[in-house]
C-alpha positions in Angstrom: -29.6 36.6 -36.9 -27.7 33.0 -36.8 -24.6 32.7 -35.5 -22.0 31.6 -37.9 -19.8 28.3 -37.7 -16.9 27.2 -39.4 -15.9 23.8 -39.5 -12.6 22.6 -40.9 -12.5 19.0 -41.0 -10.5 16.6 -43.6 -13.0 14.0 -42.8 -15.4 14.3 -44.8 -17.8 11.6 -42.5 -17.3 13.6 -39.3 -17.5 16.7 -41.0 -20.8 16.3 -42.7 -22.4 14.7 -39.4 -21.2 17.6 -37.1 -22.7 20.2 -40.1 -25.9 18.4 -40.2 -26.1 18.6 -36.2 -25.1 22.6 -36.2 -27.8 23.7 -38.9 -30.4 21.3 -36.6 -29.6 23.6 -34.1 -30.5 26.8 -36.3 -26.2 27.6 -36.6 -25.3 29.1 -39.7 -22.5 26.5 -41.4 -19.5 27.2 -43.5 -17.2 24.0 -43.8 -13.3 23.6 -45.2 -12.2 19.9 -46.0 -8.7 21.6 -45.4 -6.8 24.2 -43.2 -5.6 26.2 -46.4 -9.6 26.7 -47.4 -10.3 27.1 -43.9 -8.1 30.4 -43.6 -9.3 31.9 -46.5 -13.3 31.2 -45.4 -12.4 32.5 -42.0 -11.1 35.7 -43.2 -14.4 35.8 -46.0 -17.3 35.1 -43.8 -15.7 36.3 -40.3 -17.5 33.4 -37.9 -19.0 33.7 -34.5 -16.8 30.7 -33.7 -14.5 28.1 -35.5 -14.0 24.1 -34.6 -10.9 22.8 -36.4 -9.1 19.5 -36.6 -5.5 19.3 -36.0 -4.5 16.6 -38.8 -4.8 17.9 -42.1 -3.8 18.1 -45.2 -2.5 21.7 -47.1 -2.2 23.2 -43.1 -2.9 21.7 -39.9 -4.8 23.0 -37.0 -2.0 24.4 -34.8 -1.3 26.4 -38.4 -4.4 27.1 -39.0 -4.6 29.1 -35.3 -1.4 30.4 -35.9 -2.3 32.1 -39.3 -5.5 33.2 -37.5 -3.9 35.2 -34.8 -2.0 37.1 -36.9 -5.6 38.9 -38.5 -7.0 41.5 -36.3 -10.6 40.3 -38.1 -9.9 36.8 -36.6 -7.8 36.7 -33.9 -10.3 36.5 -31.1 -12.7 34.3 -32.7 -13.2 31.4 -30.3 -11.4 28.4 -31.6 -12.2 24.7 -30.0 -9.7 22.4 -31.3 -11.6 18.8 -32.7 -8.8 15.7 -32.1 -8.4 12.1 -31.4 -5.1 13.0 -30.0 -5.4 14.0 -26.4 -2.3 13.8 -25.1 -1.3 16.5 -22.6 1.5 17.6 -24.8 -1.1 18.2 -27.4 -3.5 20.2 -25.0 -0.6 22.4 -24.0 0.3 23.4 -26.7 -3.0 24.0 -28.2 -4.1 26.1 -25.3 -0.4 27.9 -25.2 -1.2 29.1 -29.1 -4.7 30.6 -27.9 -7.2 28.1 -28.4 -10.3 28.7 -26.2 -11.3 24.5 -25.9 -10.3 20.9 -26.8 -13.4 17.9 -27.9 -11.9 14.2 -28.1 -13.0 12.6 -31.1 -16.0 10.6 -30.7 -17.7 13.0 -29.0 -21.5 13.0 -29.1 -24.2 16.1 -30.0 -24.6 17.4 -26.6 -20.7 17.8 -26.0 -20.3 20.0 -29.1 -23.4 21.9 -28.9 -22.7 23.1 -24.8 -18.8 23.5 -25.9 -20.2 25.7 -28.4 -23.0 27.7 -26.1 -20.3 28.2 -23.9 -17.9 30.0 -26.1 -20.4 31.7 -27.9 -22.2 32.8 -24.3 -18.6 34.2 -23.1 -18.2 35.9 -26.5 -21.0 37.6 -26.1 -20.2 39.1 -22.3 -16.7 40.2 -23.4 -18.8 41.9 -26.5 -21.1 43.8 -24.1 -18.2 44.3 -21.6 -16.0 46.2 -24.8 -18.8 48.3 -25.9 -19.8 49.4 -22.4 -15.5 50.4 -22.3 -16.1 52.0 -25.8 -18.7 54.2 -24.4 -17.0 55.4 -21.5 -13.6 55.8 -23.2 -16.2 57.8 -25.4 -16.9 60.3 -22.5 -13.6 60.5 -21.3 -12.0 62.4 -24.0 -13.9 65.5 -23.4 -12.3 65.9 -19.9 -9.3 68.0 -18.9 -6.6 65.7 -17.2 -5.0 63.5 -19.8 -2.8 61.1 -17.5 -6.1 60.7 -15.1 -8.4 59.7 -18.2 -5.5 57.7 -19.5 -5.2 55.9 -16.8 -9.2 54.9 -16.2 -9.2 53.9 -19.5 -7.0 51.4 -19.1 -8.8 50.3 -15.6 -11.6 49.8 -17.9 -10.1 48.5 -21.0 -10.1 45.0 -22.2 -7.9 42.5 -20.7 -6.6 39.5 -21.7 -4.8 36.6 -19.8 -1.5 34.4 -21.3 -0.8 31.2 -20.2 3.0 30.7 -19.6 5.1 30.5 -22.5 2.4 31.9 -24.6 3.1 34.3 -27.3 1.9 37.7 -27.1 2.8 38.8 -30.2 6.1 38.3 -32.7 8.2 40.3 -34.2 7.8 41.5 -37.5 3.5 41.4 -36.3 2.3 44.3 -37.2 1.7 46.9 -34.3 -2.2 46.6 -33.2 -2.1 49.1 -30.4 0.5 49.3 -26.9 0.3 46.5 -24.2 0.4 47.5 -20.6 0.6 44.1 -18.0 -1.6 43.9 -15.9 -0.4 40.8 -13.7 2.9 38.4 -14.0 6.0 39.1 -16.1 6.7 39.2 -19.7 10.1 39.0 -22.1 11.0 40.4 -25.5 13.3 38.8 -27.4 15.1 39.0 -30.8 16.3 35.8 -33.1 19.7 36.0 -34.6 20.1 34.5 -37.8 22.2 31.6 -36.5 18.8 31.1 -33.6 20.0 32.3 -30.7 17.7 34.6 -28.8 18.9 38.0 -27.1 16.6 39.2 -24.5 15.6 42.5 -25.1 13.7 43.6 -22.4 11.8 41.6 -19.0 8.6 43.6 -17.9 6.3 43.4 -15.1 3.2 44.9 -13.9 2.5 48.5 -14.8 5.2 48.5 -17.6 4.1 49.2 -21.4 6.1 46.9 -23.9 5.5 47.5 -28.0 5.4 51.0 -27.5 8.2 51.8 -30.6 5.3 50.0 -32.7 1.9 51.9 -31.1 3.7 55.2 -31.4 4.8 54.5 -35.3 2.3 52.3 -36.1 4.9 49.7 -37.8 5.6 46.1 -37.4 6.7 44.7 -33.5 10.9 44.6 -33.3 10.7 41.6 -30.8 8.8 39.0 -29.6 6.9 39.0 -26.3 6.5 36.4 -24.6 4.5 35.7 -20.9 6.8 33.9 -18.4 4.8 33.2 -16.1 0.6 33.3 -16.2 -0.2 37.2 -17.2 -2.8 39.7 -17.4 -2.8 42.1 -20.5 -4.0 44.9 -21.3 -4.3 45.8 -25.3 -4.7 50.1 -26.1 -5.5 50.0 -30.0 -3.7 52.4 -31.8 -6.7 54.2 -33.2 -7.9 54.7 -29.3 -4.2 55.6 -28.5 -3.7 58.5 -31.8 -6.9 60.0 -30.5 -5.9 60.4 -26.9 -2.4 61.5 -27.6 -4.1 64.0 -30.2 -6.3 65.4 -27.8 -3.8 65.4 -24.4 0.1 66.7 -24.9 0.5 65.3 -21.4 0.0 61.7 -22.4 2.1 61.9 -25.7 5.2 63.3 -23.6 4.9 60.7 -21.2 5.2 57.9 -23.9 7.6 60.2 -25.8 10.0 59.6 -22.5 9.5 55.9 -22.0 10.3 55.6 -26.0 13.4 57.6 -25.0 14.0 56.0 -22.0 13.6 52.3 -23.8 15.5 53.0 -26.8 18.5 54.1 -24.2 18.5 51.4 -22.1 18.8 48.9 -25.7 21.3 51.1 -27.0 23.4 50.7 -23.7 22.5 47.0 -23.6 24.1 46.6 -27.1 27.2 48.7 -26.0 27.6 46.5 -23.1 27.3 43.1 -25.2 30.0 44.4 -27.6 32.9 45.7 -25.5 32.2 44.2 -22.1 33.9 41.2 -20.5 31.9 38.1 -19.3 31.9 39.3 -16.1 30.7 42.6 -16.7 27.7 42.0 -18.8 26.3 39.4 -16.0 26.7 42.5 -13.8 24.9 44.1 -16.4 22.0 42.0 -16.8 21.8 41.8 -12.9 21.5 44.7 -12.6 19.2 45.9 -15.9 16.5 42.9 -14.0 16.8 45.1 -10.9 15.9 48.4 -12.6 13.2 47.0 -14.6 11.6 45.3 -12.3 11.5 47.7 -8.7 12.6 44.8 -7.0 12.2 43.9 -3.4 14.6 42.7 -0.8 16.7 42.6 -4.0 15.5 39.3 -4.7 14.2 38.3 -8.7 13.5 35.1 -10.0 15.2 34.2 -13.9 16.5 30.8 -15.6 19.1 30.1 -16.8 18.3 30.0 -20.0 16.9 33.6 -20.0 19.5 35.4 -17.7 22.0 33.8 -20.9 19.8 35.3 -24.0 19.9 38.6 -21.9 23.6 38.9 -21.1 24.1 36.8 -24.8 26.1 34.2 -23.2 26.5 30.1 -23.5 24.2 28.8 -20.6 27.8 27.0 -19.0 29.1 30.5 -18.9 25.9 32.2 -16.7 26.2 28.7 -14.2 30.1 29.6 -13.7 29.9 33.3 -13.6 26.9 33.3 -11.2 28.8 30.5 -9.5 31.8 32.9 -9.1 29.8 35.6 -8.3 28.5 33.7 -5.4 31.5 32.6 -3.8 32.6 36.0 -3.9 29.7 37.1 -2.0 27.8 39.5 -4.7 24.7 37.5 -4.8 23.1 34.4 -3.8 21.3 32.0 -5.6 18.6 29.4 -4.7 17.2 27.2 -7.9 15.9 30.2 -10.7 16.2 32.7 -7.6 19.2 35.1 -6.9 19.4 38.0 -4.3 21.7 40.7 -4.6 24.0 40.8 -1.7 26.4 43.4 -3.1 24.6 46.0 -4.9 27.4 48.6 -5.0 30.1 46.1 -5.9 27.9 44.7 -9.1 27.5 48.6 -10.1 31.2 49.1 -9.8 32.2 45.8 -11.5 35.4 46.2 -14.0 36.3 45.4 -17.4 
């Protein structure tokens, strides 16, 4: 069977020349002259792979990837961004939203047609790679030890890798399945309505985050977010019912880290509401050390994040870490601090 394109392309010159090229090449074409109509067709005819421009009219491409990510049908489609703008800014952000590959406008038949045998050629693997996982998860259920299969089936589930800064999934998403990380460090956050974000949680690897949304199958209460380059694993929730069905062990080890995590936010909120300024930056000092199983007491955070965690003005986090310096409780290189003074920070007052 032919592998399905789609091509969503306002010009209708360039649009009708890369068609022409693709059904040449024995591809099976679907074409949008506008991001709007490209949604909907992606949704419809579910391609092998999609090239998109990124000026257009109705909905541009970055929208177009956006809207696209939010469908479970669609959201690992490879996606190869067509543009004459190649500015770095442009690739970033492209490749920051999930797109698999960029082709600067002109490009010529061979460029597009390898950009698109590569894709389709990594597709493909990953496929044969998730069905081989499938199997095995397949014979796994029929053994005894529920925290031992658990845990192979994640060894050999799918995993995915963020770029920093990339999104992971927002809040208000609807729950596809819990996230374990694999590699590198992750944040939730929550907007207020004025747009300040409070940082719910920072995670590293071997911690679960979107578990309130696998285990009630409801939409995600924060936003994750990779902070640094990250490896993910994604459970889906049918995968997860069926093993917490089958092995009481497993569901009363997520039914403790749901009790555990909805503790640690209820204290968090306590702590931003009656707390003084000094107190919460103890807080969040010491939350980071928990979370994270530090070494040498030593964490890395900015500025910016250390402030939507203890919900502080960024000024206020320079002084009070400034302060807390001086007085010898930590130190603090650049994004770096090291606790010098663990019992002090656990004992600060009101």
């Amino acid at each position: 069977m032919n592998k399905k394109i789609l091509i969503i392309e306002d010009n209708d010159a360039i649009r009708e020349n890369v068609v022409e090229i693709l059904e040449m090449a024995n591809y099976k074409v679907y074409e949008a002259d506008n991001g709007k109509i490209g949604v909907e067709m992606a949704l419809k005819h579910l391609p092998d792979i999609i090239l998109c421009d990124i000026m257009m009219p109705e909905l541009d491409g970055y929208g177009v990837l956006h809207m696209l990510n939010k469908y479970a049908e669609t959201s690992s489609i490879p996606f190869i961004f067509l543009t004459a703008k190649a500015d770095h800014s442009d690739l970033r952000k492209g490749m920051e939203m999930g797109a698999d590959d960029y082709l600067t406008k002109p490009f010529d038949d061979m460029e597009l047609l390898n950009a698109i045998d590569i894709r389709l050629r990594k597709k493909a693997y990953t496929e044969l790679q998730q069905q081989n996982k499938t199997n095995e998860f397949k014979a796994l259920i029929s053994k005894a030890d529920g925290l031992a299969e658990f845990t192979k089936l994640i060894e050999g589930h799918r995993t995915r890798e963020f770029r920093k800064n990339q999104i992971i999934y927002y809040e208000s998403d609807l729950g596809r399945g819990l996230y374990l990380i694999i590699e590198g460090k992750v944040k939730t956050i929550k907007l207020s309505q004025d747009g300040r974000e409070l940082m719910t949680g920072m995670y590293i690897a071997g911690d679960y985050i979107g578990i309130n949304a696998a285990l009630s199958n409801s939409p995600y209460t924060d936003t994750a977010t990779a902070i640094e380059d990250s490896k993910v694993c994604m459970i889906p929730i049918e995968e997860m019912e069926k093993v917490l069905s089958l092995y009481p062990d497993v569901a009363r080890k997520f039914i403790h880290l749901l009790s555990s995590d909805n503790q640690d936010k209820e204290e968090q909120l306590l702590q931003l509401a009656y707390d003084s300024v000094r107190k919460k930056m103890a807080g969040a000092i010491l939350r980071l050390y928990h979370q994270q199983n530090i070494k040498n007491e030593q964490f890395s955070i900015t500025r910016e994040d250390l402030a939507a965690m203890a919900c502080m003005a960024t000024e206020t986090v320079s002084r009070t870490l400034s302060d807390f310096k001086d007085e010898k409780l930590i130190d603090r290189q650049g994004i770096t601090i090291t606790i010098l003074d663990l019992e002090r920070l656990s004992k600060m007052k009101n």
